[in-house]
Rosetta silent file (secondary structure, phi, psi, omega in degrees, C-alpha in Angstrom):
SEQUENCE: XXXXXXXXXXXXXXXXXXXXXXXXXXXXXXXXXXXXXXXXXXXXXXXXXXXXXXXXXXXXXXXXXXXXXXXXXXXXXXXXXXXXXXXXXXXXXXXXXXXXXXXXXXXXXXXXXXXXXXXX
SCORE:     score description
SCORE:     0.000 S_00000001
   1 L     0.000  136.596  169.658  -21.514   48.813   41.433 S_00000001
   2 L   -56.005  166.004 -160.381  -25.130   50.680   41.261 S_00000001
   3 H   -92.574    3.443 -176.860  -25.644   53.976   42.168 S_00000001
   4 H   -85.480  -46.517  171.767  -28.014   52.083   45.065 S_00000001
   5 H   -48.963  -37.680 -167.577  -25.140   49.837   46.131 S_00000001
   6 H   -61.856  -53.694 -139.352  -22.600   53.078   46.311 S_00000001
   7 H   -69.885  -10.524 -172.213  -25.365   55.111   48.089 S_00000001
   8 H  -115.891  -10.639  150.099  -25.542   52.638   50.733 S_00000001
   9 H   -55.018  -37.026  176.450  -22.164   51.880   51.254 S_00000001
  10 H   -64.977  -31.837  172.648  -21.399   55.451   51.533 S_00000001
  11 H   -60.703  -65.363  162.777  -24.334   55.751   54.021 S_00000001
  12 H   -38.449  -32.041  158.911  -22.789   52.932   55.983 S_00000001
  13 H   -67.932  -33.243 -169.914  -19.625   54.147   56.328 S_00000001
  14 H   -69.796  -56.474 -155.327  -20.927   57.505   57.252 S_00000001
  15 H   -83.381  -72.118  177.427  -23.142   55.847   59.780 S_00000001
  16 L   -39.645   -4.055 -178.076  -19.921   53.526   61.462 S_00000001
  17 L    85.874  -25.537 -156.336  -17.708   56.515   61.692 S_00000001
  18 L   -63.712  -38.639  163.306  -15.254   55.065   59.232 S_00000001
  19 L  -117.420  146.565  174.779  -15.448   58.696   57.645 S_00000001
  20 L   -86.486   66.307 -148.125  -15.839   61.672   59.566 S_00000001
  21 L  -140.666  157.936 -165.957  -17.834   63.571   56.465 S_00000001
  22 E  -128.480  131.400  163.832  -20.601   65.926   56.370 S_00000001
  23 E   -65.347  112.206  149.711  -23.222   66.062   52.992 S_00000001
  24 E   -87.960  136.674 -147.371  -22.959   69.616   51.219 S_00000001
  25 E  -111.567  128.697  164.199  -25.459   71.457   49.122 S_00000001
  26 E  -139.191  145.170 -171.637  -23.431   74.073   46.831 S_00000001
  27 E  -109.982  167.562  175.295  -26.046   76.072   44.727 S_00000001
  28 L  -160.236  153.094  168.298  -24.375   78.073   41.757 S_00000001
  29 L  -130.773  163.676 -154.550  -27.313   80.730   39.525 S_00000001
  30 L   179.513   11.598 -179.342  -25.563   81.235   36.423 S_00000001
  31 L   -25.604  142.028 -175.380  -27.722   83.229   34.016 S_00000001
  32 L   111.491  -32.525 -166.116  -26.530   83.286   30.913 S_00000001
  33 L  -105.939  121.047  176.823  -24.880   79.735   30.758 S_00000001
  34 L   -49.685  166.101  168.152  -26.227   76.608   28.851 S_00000001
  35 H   -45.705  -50.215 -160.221  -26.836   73.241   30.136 S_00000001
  36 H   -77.013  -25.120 -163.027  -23.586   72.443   28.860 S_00000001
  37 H   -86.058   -2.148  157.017  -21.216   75.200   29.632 S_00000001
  38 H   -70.956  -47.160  179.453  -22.736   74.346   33.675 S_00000001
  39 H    -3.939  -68.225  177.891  -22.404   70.937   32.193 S_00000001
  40 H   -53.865  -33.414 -169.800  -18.587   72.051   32.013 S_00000001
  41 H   -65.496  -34.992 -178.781  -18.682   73.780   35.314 S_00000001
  42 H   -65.146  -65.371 -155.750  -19.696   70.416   37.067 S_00000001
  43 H   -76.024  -17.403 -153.828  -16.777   67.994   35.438 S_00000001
  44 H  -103.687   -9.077  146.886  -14.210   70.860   36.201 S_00000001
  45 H   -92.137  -31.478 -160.941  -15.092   70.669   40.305 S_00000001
  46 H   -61.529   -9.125  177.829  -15.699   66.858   40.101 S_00000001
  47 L  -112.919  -18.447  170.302  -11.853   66.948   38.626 S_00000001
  48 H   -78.551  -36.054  158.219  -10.602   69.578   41.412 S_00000001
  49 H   -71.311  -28.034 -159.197  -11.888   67.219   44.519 S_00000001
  50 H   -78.622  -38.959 -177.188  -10.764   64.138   42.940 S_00000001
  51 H   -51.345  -45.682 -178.227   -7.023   65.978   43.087 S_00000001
  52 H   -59.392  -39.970 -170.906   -7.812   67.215   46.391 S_00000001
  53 H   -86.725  -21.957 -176.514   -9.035   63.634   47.789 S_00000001
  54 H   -83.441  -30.251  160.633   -5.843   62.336   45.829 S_00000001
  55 H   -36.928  -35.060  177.828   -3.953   64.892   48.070 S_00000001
  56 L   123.882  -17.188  175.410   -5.160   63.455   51.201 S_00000001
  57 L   -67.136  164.460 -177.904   -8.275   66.216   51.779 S_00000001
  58 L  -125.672   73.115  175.452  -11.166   64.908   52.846 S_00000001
  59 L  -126.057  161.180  168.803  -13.484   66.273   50.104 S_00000001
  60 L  -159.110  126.591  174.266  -15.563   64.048   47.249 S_00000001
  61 E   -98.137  123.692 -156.152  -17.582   65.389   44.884 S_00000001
  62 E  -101.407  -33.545 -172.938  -20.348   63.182   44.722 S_00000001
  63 E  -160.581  160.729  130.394  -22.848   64.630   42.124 S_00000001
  64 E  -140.395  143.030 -168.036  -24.405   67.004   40.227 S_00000001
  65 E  -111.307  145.886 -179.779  -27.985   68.362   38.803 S_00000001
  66 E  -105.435   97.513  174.667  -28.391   70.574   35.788 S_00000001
  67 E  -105.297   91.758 -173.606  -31.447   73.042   35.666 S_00000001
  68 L   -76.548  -18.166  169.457  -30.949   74.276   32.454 S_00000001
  69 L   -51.346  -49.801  177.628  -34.224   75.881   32.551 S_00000001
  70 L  -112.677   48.809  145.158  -33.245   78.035   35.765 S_00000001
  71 L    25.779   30.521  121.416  -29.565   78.170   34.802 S_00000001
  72 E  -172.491  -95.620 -164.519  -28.647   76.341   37.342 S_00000001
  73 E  -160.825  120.599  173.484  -26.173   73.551   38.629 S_00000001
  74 E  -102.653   94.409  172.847  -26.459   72.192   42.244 S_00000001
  75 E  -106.111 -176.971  172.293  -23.850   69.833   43.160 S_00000001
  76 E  -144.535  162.484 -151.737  -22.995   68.035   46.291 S_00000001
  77 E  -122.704  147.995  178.755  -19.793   67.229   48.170 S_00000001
  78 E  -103.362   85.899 -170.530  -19.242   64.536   50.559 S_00000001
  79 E  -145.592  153.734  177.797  -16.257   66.525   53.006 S_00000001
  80 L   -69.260    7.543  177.513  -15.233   66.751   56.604 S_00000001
  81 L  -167.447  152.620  174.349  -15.749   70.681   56.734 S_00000001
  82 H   -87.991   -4.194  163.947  -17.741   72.910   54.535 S_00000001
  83 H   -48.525  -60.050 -176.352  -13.638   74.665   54.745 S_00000001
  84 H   -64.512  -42.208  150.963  -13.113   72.331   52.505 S_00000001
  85 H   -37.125  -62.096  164.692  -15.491   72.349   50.157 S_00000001
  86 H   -52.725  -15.173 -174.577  -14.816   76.308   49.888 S_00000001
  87 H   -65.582  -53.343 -155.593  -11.216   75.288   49.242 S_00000001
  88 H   -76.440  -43.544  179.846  -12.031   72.979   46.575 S_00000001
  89 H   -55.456  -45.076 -172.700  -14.313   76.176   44.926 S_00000001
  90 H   -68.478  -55.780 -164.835  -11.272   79.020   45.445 S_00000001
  91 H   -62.338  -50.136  176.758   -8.810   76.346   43.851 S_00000001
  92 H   -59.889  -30.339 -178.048  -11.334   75.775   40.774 S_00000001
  93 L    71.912   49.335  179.014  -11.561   79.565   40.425 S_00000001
  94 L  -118.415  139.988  139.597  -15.189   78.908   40.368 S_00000001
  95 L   -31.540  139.410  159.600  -18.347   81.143   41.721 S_00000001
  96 L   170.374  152.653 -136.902  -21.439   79.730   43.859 S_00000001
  97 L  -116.417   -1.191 -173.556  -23.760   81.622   45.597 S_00000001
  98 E  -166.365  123.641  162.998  -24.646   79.479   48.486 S_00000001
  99 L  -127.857  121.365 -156.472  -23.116   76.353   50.631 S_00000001
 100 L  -137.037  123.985 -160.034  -25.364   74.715   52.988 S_00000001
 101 L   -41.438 -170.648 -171.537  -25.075   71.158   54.826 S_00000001
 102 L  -157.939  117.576  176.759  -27.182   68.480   53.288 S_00000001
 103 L   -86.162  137.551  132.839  -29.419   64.938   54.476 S_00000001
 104 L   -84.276  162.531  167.870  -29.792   62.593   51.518 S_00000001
 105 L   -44.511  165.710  115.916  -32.632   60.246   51.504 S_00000001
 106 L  -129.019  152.932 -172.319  -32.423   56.843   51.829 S_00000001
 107 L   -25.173  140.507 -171.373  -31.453   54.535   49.299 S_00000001
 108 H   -38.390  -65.023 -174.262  -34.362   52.558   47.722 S_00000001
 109 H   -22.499  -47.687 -148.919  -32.251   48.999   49.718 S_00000001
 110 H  -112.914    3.575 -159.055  -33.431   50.868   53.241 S_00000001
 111 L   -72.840  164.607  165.965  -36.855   52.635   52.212 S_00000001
 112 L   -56.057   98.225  169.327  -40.039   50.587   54.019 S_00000001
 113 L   -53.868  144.352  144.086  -41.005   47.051   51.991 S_00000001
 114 L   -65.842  124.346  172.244  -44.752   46.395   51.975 S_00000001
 115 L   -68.195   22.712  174.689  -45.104   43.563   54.465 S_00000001
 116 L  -158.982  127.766 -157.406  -47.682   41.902   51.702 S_00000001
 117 L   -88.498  153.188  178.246  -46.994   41.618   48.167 S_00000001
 118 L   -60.901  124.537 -176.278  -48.395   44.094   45.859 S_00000001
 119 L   -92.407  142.811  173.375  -51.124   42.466   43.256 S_00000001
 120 L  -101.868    0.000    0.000  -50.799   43.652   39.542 S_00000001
């Protein structure tokens, strides 16, 4: 599945109630640390929510961007409290300096078509 198919199933679900989940912003600054070693920091919550969602929490780690330039690593959590989210951070024994809800866009599938096709 595409990440445009996931994004709008996830939207959809979101939108029907089927999950009760709120989009989360978690900022991390990191001076010091390479692309990779956030790189690391990133796979190491994306493997403490999936235990936590195999537990029965209602957290998902959904993503994350690398600004290796600005040292640092934004990810975002799909979870039914930002509780949780901090949960998922204290259990990783990880740092981040800021967690604050989050809209995504939407997916290209729902964006406005031109009602007339475009000439090349």
């Amino acid at each position: 599945m595409g990440w445009a198919a996931s994004l709008a199933e996830l939207a959809g679900s979101v939108r029907s109630g089927r999950y009760a989940r709120e989009l989360f912003l978690v900022e991390h600054y990191r001076p010091g640390l390479s692309g990779d070693e956030l790189g690391a920091w990133a796979a190491r919550m994306r493997r403490t929510a999936d235990e936590m969602e195999h537990e029965g929490k209602a957290v998902r780690y959904l993503r994350a961007t690398i600004v290796p330039t600005d040292e640092s690593l934004l990810c975002i959590y799909e979870a039914a409290s930002e509780q949780l989210v901090r949960e998922t951070y204290a259990r990783a024994g990880l740092p981040f300096e800021r967690i604050t809800p989050a809209v995504s866009g939407a997916p290209p599938t729902e964006w406005p078509r031109p009602t007339k096709e475009v000439e090349r």
